[in-house]
Structure formats: C-alpha cells, structure tokens
C-alpha positions in Angstrom: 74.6 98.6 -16.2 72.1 98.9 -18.7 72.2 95.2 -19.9 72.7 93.7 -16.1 69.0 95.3 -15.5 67.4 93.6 -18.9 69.0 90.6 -17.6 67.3 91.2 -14.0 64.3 91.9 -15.1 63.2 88.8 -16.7 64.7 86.9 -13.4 62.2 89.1 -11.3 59.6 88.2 -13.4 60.3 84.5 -13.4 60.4 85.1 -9.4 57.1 86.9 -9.1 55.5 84.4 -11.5 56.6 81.3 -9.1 55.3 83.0 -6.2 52.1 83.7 -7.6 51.7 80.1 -8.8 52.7 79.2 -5.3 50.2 81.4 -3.4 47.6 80.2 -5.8 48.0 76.6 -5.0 48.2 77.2 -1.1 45.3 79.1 -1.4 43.2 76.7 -3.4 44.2 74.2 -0.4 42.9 76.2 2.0 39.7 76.7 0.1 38.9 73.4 -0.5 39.6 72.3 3.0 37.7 75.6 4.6 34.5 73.9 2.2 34.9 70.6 3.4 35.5 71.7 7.0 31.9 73.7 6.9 30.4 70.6 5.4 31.1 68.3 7.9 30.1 71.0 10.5 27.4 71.4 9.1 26.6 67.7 8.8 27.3 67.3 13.0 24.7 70.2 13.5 22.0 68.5 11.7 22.4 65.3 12.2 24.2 63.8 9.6 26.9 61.7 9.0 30.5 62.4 10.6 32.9 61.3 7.9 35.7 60.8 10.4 33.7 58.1 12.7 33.6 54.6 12.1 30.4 54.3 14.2 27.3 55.6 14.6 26.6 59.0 16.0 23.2 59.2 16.4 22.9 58.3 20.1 25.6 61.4 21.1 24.4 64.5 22.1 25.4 67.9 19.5 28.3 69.0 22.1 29.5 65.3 22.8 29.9 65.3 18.7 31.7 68.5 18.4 34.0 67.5 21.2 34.8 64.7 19.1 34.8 66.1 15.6 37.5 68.3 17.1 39.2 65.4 18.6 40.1 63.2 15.1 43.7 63.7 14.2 42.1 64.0 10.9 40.5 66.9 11.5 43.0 68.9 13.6 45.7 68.2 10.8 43.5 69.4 8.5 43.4 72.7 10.5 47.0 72.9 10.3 46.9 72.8 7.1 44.4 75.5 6.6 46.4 78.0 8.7 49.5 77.1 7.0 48.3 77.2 3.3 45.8 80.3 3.7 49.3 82.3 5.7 51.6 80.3 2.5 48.6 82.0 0.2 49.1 85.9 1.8 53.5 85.7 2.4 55.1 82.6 0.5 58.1 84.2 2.1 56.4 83.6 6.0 59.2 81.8 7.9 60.4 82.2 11.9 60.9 79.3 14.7 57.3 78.9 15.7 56.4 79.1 11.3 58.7 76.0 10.9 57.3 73.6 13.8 53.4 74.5 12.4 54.3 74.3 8.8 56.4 70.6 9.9 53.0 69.4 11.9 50.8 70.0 9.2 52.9 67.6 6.7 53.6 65.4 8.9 50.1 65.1 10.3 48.3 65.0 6.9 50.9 62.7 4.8 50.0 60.6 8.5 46.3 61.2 7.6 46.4 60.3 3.7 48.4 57.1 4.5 45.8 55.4 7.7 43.1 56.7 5.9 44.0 55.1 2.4 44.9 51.7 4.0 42.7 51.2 7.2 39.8 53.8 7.5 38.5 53.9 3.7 37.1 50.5 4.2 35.2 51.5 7.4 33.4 54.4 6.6 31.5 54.7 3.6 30.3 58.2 2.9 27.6 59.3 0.8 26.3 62.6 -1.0 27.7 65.7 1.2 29.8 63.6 3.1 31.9 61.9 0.6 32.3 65.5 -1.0 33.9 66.5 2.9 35.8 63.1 2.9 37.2 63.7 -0.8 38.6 67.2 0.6 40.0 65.7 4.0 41.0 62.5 3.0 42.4 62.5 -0.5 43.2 66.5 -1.8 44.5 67.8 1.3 47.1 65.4 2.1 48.6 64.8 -1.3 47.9 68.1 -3.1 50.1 69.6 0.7 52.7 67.2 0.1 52.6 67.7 -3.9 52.8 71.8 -3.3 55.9 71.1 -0.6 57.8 69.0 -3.3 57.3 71.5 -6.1 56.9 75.0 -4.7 58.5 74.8 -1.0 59.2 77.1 0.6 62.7 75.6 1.4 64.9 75.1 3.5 62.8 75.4 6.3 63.4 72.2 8.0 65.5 71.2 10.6 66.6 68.4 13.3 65.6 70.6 16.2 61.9 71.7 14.5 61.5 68.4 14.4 62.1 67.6 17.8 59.6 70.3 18.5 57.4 69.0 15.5 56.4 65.3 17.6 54.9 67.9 20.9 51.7 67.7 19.1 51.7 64.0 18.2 52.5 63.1 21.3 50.0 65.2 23.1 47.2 63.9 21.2 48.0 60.2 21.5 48.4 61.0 25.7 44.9 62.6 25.3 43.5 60.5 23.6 44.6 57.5 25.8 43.1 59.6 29.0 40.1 60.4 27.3 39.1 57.5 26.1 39.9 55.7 29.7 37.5 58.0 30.9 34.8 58.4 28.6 35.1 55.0 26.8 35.0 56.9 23.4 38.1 56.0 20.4 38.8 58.2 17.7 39.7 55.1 15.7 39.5 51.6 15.5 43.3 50.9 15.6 43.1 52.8 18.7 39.9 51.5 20.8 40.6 49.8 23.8 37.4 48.2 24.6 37.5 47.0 20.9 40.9 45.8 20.6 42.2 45.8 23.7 45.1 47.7 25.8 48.2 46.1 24.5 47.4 46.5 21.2 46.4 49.6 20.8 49.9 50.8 22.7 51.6 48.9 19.9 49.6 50.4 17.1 50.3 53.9 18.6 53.7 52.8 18.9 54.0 52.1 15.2 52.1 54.6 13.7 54.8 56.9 16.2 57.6 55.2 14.5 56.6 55.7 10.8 55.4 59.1 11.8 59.2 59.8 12.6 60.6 58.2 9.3 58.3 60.5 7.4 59.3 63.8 9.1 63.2 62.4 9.3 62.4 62.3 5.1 61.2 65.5 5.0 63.9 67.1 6.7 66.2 65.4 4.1 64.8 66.6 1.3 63.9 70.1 2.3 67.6 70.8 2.7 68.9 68.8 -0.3 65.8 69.2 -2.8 65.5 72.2 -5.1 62.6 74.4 -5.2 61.0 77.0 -6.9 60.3 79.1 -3.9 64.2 78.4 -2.3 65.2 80.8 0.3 68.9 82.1 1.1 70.3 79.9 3.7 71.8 83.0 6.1 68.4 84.5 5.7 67.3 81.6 7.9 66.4 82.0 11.8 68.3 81.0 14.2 
C-alpha cells in the first residue's frame, strides 16, 4: 500500500503540473485576444482604423461600424475563442454537448480565420501602430497559438461526427446573413464575398469553397482528437452522451 501511494503521488503531480500549464496557455489566449478586442474597439469609437475592413470607414456612422465590427467572421471567432480559452483557463476538465459544439466552432472558425487571412486579406489591409498590434492578436496568435494548445494540451476526446454536424449551424448562419445583409444594405464583410465587387455567381462559389475546406478541416480535427494523444486526455466512458 505504502509504495502504490509514492508511486501515485508523483503521477498526481505530473497531472496537476499539465493542467496548470494548460490553464496557463488558455488563459494567455484569452488575454491577448481580450487586449486586442478592446483595441480595435477602441479604434471604431474614435475613429480609427478597423483592422478587419478592406475599405474605408470613415463615411459610416459609430453604430453602422459596430454593427459591422460585430459582423466579421474574424471577430466573432475570435469571441469564441475567448469564451472557450478564458472557461479552458478556470476547468481544463469543462466538457458537456453544448461545451463540444462551442469549443469545435472556435477551431474551426479561427484555423478558417488564420488561413483567408494569411493568403487573401494580409495583402489588403495594411495596419499601422495600434492596429497592427489588434491585427497581430486576431490574425496571427489567436488562430495558431488555439490550434497549437489543441494539439499539445487538448482536452481530448471531445470530438465527434454528430458535434460536428452541430458545429457547421454557425457557419452556415453567418454566410445566410451575410448574403441577406449585404442584399440589403450593399455592405461585404470581405472582398471574396462582395457582390457588387465581384459579382453573384462568384461569390456563391467562393462561399461554396471556403464551406468545403471548412468541412475538411473540422473532418481532421475529429480524427485526430480521437486518435491523437494528449496531455490533458480524458476517460472515454466519462464522456457525455
């Protein structure tokens, strides 16, 4: 007995330790995209540059460019990832149906940001003093320090064919909004997306493409969340069903 409890207790220890490096690196997330977040709102309240637009703002009134700050896939990924990191950064452990779908949306919807921002969007917006510091945190350390913290902390398994499913509500919502909205209003998030810029048919296929990668991703990470190792891995009959 005595010699099964030295041999636990350096096991506990190694467990604690990961989950404090864990929590750490979620929460460091969160901070940095909490900064960045008040930056750019900031920014929109006085004027300045909105690092998610491609055009000029200056002619749109302060609610018109909240509406739209609010509106960028960019920035409402980011928000997922802020939730999920800063509740990753209090209970490593969090999981339930509802946990999964979030936690799913905001790595899909960031990896989908790093990715359109890194090889369509950097060369449209150049940012400058506050706003590049709000672009470096939206654009480049939230989606690949999220993905990086997924591949080496977890928590896993988590993922599933069915949270998928569940997963694409958002996506799909957004792209129907944003469709609606912009027939409406005449205002694009994006210029892969702009109707009166690129026309109808084009922009349905860029949707549709963007749609179809955004499904091989999340098809990936379902993969490897039940096949990869972890250092925050979870009992599989622990798991909700």
């Amino acid at each position: 007995m005595i010699q099964e409890a030295r041999v636990q207790e350096p096991a506990e220890r190694v467990s604690a330790g990961r989950a404090l490096a864990a929590r750490v690196w979620y929460g460091s997330i969160a901070v940095v995209v909490g900064i960045a977040l008040i930056i750019q709102l900031v920014l929109v309240f006085t004027g300045g540059q909105d690092v998610n637009s491609f055009q000029p703002t200056n002619d749109q009134s302060l609610g018109e460019r909240l509406i739209n700050l609010f509106s960028y896939f960019t920035i409402q990924s980011n928000l997922f990832v802020l939730g999920t990191s800063a509740a990753l950064a209090l209970s490593i452990h969090r999981d339930g149906r509802l946990w999964r779908v979030l936690r799913l949306d905001a790595m899909l919807g960031i990896i989908i940001t790093g990715l359109v921002y890194d090889f369509v969007l950097a060369q449209l917006v150049h940012p400058t003093g506050w706003a590049l510091a709000a672009t470096i945190g939206f654009h480049y350390i939230s989606p690949w320090a999220t993905l990086l913290g997924w591949l080496i902390f977890g928590p896993r398994p988590r993922m599933g064919w069915p949270v998928l499913a569940f997963a694409f509500i958002w996506p799909i919502a957004w792209l129907v909004l944003t469709f609606v909205r912009g027939g409406l209003t005449g205002w694009w998030p994006y210029p892969f997306l702009d109707v009166n810029l690129i026309g109808l048919g084009d922009s349905v296929r860029n949707s549709a493409v963007i749609l179809l990668i955004a499904v091989g991703i999340a098809a990936l990470l379902v993969i490897l969340d039940k096949r990869m190792p972890a250092l925050i891995a979870e009992r599989r009959e622990n798991a909700p069903r």
